[in-house]
DRENZA-997521 format. One record per residue: residue in one letter; x, y negated, z negated of N, C-alpha, C in turn. Coordinates in nm, 2 decimals. Layout:
N
pt type:A n_east:X n_north:Y n_up:Z ca_east:X ca_north:Y ca_up:Z c_east:X c_north:Y c_up:Z;
...
This chain:
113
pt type:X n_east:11.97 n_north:5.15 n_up:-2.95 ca_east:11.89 ca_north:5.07 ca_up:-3.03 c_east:11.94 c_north:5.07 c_up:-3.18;
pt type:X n_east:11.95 n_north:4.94 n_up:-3.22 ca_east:11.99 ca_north:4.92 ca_up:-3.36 c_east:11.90 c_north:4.85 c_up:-3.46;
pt type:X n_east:11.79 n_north:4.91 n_up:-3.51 ca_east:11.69 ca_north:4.87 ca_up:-3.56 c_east:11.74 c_north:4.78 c_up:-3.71;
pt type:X n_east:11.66 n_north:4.68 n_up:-3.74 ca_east:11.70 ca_north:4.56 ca_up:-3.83 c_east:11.65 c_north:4.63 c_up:-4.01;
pt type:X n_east:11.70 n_north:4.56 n_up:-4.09 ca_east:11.65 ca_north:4.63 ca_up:-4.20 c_east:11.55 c_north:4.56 c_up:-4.21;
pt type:X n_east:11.45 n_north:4.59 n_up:-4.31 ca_east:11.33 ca_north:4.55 ca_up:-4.31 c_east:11.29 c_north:4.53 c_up:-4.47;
pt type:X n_east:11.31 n_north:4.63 n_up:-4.55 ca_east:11.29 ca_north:4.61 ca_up:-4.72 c_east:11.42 c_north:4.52 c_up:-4.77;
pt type:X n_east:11.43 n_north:4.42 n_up:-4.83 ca_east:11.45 ca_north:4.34 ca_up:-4.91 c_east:11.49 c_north:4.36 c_up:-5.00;
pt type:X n_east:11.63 n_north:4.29 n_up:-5.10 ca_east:11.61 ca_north:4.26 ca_up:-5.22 c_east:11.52 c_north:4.23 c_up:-5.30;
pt type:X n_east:11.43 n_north:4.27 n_up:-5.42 ca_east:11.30 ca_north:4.18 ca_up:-5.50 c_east:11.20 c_north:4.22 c_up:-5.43;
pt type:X n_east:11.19 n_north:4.32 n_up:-5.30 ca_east:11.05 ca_north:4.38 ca_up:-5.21 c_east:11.04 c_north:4.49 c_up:-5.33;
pt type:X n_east:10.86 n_north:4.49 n_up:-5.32 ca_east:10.80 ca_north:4.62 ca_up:-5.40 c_east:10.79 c_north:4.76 c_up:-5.27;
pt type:X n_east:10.79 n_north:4.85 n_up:-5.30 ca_east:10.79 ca_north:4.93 ca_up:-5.19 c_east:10.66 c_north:5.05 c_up:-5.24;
pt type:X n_east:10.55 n_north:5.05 n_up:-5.14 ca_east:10.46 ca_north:5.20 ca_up:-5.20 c_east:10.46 c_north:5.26 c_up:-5.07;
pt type:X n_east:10.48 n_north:5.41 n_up:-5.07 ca_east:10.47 ca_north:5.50 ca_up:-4.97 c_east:10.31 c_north:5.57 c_up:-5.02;
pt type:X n_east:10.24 n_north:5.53 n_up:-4.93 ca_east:10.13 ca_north:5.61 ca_up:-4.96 c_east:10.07 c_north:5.76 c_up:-4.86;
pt type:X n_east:10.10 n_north:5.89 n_up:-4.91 ca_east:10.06 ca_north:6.03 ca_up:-4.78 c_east:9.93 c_north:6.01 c_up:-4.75;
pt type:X n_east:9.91 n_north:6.07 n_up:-4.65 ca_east:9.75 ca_north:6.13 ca_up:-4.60 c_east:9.77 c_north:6.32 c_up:-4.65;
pt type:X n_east:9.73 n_north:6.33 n_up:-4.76 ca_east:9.73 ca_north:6.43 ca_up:-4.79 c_east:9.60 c_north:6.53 c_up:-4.72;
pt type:X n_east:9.52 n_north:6.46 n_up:-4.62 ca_east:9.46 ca_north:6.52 ca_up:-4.53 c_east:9.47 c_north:6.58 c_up:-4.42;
pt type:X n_east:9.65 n_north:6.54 n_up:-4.38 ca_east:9.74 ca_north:6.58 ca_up:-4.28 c_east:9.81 c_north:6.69 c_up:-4.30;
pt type:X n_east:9.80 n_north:6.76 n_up:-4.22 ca_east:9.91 ca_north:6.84 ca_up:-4.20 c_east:9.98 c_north:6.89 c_up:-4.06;
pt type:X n_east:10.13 n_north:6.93 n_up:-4.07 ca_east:10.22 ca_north:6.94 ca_up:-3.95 c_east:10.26 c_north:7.07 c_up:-3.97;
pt type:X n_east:10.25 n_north:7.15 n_up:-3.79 ca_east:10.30 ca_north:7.28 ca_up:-3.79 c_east:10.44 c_north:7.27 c_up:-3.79;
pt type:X n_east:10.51 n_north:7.39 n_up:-3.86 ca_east:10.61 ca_north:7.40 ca_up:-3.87 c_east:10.67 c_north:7.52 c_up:-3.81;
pt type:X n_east:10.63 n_north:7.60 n_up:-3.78 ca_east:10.63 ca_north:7.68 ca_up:-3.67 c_east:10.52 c_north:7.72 c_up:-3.58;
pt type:X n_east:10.55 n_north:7.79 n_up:-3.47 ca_east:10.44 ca_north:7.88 ca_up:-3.38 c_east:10.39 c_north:7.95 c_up:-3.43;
pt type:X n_east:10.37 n_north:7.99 n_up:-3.52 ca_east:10.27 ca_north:8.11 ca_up:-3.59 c_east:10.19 c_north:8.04 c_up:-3.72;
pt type:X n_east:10.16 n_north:7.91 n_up:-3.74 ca_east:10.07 ca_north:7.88 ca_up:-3.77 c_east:10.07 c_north:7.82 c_up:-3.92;
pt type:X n_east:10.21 n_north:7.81 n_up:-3.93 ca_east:10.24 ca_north:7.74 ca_up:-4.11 c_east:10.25 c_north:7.60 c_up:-4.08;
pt type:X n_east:10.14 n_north:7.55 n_up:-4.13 ca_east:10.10 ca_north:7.46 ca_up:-4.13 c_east:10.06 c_north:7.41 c_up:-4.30;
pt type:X n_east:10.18 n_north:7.26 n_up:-4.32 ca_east:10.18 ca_north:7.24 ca_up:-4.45 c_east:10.16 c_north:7.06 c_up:-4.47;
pt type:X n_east:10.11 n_north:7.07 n_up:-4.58 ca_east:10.07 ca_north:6.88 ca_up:-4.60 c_east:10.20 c_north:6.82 c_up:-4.63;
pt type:X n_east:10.20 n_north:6.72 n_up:-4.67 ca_east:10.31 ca_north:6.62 ca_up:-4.70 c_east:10.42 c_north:6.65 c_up:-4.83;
pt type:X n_east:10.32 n_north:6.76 n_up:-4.90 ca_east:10.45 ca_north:6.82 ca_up:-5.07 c_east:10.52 c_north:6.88 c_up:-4.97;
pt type:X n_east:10.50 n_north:6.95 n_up:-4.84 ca_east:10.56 ca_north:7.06 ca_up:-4.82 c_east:10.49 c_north:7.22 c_up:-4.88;
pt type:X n_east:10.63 n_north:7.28 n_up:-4.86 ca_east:10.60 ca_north:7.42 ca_up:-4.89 c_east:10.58 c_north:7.47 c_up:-5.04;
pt type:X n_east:10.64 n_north:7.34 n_up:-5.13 ca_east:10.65 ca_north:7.34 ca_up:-5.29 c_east:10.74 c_north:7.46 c_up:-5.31;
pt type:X n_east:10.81 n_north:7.50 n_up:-5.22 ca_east:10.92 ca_north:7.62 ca_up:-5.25 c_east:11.07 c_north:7.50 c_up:-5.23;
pt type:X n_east:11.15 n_north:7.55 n_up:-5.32 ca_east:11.29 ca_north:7.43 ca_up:-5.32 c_east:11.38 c_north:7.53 c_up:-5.20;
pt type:X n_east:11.43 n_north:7.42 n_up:-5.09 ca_east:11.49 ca_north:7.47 ca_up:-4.98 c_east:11.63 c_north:7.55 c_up:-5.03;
pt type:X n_east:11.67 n_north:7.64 n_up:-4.97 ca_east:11.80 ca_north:7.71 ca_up:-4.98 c_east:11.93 c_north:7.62 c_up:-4.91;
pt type:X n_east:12.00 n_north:7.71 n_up:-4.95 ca_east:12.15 ca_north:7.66 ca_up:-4.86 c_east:12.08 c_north:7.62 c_up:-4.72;
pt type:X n_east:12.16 n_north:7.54 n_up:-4.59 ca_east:12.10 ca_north:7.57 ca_up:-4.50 c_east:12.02 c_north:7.51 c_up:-4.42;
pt type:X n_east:11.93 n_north:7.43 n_up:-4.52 ca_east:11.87 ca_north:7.38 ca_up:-4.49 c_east:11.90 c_north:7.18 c_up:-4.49;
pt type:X n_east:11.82 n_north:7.12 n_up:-4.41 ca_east:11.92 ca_north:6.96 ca_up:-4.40 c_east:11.92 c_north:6.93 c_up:-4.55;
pt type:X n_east:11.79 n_north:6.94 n_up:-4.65 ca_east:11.82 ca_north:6.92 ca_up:-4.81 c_east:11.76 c_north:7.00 c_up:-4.92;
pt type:X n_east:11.88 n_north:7.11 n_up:-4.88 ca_east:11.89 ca_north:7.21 ca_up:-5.00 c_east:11.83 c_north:7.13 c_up:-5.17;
pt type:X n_east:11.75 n_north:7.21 n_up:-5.20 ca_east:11.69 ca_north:7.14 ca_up:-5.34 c_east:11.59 c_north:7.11 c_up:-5.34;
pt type:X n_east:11.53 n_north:7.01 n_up:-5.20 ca_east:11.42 ca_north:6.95 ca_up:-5.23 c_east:11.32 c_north:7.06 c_up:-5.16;
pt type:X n_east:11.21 n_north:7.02 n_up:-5.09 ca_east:11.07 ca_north:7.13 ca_up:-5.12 c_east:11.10 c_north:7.13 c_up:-4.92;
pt type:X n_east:11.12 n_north:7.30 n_up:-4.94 ca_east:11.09 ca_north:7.29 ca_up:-4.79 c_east:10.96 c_north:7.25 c_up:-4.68;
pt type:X n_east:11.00 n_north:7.22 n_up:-4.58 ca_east:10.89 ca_north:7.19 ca_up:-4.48 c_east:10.82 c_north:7.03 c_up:-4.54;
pt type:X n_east:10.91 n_north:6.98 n_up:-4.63 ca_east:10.85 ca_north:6.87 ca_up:-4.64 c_east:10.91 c_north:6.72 c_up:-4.56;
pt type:X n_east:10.84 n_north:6.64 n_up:-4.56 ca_east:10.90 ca_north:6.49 ca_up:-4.50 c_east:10.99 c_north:6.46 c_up:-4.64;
pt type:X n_east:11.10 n_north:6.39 n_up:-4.56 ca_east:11.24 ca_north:6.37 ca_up:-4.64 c_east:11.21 c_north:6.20 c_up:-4.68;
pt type:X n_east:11.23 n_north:6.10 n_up:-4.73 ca_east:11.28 ca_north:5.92 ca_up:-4.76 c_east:11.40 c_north:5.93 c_up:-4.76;
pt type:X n_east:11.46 n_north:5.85 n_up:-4.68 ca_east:11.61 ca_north:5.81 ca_up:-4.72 c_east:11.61 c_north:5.67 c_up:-4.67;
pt type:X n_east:11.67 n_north:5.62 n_up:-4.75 ca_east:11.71 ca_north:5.42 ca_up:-4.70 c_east:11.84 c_north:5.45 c_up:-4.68;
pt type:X n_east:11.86 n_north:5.35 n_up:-4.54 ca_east:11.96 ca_north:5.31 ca_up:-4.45 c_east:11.99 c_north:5.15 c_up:-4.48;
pt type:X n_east:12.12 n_north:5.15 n_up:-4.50 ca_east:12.14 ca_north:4.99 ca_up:-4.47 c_east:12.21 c_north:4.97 c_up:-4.34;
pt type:X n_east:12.13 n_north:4.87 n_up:-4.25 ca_east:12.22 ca_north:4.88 ca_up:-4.11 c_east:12.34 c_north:4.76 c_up:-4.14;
pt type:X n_east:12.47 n_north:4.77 n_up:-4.09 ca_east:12.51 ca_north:4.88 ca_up:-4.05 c_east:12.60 c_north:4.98 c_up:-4.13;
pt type:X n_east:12.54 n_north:4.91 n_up:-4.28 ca_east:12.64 ca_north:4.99 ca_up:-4.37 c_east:12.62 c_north:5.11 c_up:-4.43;
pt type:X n_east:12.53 n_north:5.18 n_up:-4.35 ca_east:12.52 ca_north:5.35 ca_up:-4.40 c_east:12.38 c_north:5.39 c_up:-4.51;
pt type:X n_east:12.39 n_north:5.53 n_up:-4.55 ca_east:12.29 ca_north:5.57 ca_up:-4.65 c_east:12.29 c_north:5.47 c_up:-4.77;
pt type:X n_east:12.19 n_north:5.46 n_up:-4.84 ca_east:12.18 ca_north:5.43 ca_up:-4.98 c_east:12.07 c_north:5.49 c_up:-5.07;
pt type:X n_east:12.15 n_north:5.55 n_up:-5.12 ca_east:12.06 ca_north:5.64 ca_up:-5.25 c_east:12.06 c_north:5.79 c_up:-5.17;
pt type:X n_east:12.01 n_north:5.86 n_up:-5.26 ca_east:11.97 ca_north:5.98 ca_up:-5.24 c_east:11.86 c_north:6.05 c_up:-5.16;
pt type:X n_east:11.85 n_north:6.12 n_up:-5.07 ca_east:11.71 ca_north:6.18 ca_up:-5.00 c_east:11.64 c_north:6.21 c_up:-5.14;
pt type:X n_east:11.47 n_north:6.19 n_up:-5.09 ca_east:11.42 ca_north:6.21 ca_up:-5.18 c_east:11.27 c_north:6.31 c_up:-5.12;
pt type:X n_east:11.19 n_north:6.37 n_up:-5.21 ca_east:11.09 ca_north:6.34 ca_up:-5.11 c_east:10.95 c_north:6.26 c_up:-5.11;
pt type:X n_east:10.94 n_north:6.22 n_up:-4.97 ca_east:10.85 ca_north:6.12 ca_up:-4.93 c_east:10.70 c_north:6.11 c_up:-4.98;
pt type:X n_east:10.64 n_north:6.23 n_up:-5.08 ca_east:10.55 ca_north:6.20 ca_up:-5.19 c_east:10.60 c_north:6.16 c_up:-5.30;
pt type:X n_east:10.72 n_north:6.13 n_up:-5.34 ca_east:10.76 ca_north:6.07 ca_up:-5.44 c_east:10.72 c_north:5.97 c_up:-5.47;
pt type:X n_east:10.71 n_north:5.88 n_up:-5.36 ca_east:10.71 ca_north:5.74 ca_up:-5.39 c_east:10.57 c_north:5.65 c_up:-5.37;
pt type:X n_east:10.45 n_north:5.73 n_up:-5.45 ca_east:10.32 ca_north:5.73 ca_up:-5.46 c_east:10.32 c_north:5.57 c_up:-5.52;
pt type:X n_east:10.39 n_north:5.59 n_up:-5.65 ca_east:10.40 ca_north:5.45 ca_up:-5.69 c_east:10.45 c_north:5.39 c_up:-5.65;
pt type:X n_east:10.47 n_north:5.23 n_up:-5.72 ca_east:10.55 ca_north:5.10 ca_up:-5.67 c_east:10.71 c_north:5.13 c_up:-5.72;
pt type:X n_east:10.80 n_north:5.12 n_up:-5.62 ca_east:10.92 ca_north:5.12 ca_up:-5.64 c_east:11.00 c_north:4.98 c_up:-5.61;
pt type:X n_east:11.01 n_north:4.91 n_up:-5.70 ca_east:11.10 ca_north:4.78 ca_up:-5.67 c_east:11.25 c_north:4.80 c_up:-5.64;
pt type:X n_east:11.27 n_north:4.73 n_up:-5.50 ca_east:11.41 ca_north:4.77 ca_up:-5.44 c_east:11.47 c_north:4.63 c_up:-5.48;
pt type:X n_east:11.65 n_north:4.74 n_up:-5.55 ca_east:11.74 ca_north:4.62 ca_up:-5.64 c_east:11.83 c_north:4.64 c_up:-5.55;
pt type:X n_east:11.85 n_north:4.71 n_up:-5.47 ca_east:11.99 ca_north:4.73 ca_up:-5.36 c_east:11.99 c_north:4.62 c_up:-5.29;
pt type:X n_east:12.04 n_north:4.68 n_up:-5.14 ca_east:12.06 ca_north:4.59 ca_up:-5.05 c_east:11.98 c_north:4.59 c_up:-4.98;
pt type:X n_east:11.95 n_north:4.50 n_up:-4.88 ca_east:11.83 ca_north:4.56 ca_up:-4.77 c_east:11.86 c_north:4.69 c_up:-4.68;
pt type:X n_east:11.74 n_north:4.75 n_up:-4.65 ca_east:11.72 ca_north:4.87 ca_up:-4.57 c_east:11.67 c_north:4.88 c_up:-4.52;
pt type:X n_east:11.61 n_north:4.98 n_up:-4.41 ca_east:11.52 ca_north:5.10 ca_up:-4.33 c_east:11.52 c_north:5.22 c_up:-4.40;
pt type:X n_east:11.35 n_north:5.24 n_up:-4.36 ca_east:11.27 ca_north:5.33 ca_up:-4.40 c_east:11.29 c_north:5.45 c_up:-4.32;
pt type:X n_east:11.39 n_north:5.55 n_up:-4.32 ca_east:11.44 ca_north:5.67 ca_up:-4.25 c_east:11.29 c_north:5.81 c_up:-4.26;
pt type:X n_east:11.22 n_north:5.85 n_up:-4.19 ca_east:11.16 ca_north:5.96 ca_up:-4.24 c_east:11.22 c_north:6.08 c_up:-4.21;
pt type:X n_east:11.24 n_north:6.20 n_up:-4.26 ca_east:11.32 ca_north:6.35 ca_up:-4.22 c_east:11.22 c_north:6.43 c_up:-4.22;
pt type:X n_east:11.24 n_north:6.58 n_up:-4.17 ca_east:11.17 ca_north:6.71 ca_up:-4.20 c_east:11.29 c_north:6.77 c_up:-4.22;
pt type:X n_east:11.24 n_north:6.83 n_up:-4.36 ca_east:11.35 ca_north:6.97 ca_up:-4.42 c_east:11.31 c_north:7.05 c_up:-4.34;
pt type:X n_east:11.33 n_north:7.09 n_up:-4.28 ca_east:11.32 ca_north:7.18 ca_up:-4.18 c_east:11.43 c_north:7.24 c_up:-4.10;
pt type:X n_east:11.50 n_north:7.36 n_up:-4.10 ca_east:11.63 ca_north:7.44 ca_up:-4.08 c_east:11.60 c_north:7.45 c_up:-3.88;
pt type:X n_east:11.47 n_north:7.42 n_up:-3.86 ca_east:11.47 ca_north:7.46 ca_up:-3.70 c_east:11.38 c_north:7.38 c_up:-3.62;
pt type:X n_east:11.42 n_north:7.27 n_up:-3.62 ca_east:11.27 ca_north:7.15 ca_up:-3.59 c_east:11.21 c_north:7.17 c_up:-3.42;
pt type:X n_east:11.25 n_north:7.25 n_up:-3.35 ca_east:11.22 ca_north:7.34 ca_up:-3.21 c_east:11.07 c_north:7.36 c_up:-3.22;
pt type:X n_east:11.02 n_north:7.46 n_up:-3.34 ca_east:10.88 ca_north:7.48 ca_up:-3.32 c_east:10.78 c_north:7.39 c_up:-3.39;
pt type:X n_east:10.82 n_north:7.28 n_up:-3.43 ca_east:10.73 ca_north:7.22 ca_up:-3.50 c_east:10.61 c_north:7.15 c_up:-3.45;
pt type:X n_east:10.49 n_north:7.11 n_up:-3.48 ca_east:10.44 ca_north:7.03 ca_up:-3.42 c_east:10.35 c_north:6.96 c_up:-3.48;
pt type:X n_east:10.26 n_north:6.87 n_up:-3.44 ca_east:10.18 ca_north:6.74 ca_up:-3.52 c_east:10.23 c_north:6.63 c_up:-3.60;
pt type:X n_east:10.19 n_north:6.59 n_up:-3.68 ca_east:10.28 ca_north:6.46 ca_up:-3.79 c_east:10.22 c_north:6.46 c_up:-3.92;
pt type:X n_east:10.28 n_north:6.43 n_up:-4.00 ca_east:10.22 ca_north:6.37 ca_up:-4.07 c_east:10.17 c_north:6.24 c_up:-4.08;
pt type:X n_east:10.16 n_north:6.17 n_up:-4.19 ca_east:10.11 ca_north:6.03 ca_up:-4.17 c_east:10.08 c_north:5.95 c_up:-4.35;
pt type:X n_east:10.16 n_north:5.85 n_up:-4.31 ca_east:10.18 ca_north:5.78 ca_up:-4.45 c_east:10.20 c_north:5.62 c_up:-4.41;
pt type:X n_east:10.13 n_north:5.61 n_up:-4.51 ca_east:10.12 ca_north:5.39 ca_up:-4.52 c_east:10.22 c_north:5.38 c_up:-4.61;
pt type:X n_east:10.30 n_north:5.23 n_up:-4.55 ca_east:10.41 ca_north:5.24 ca_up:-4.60 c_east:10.39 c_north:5.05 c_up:-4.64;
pt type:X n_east:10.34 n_north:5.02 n_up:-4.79 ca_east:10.32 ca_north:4.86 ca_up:-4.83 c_east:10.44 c_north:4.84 c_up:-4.89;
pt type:X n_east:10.48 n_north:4.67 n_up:-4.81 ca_east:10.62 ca_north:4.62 ca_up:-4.87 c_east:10.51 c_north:4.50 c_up:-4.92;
pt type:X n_east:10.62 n_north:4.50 n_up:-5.07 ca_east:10.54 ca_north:4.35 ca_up:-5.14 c_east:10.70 c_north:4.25 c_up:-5.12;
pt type:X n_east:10.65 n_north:4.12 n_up:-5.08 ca_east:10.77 ca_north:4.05 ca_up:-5.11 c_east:10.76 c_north:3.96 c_up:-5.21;
């Protein structure tokens, strides 16, 4: 499956969390909302820097690869107007062992055109 881009040139983009969610991240009961763990990931992890155990953003241009930087996915509370190329809305978990994880998060995701 080769899914189509979907955000636009001149699209507004708002990622809005359910900060009333939360996903286990392991079997023993660490269970965190959408900032994550607010601890910055180590080496090791898929994105060292950013806050572990959290949901990752990254835009895809199909078929021409990443664009921009992972970020994380409460970043983008506000309106972000997209100047690139068109893309897809990639979601990640920083997460070093995605085996025990379990539930979702959950976030609305408004494109203005």
């Amino acid at each position: 499956m080769n899914p189509g881009n979907v955000i636009n040139t001149g699209d507004v983009v708002r990622i809005i969390p359910d900060f009333t969610k939360a996903a286990g991240i392991d079997y023993w009961g660490g269970w965190y909302g959408p900032e994550g763990s607010l601890e910055t990931a180590p080496p090791g992890f898929p994105f060292p820097g950013l806050f572990k155990y959290s949901p990752i953003l990254r835009f895809n241009n199909n078929p021409g690869g990443w664009v921009g930087s992972p970020q994380q996915a409460t970043a983008f509370a506000g309106c972000l107007p997209w100047t690139s190329v068109p893309v897809r809305l990639i979601f990640h978990v920083n997460d070093d062992n995605l085996s025990d994880n379990q539930g979702a998060w959950q976030f609305r995701v408004l494109t203005y055109h």
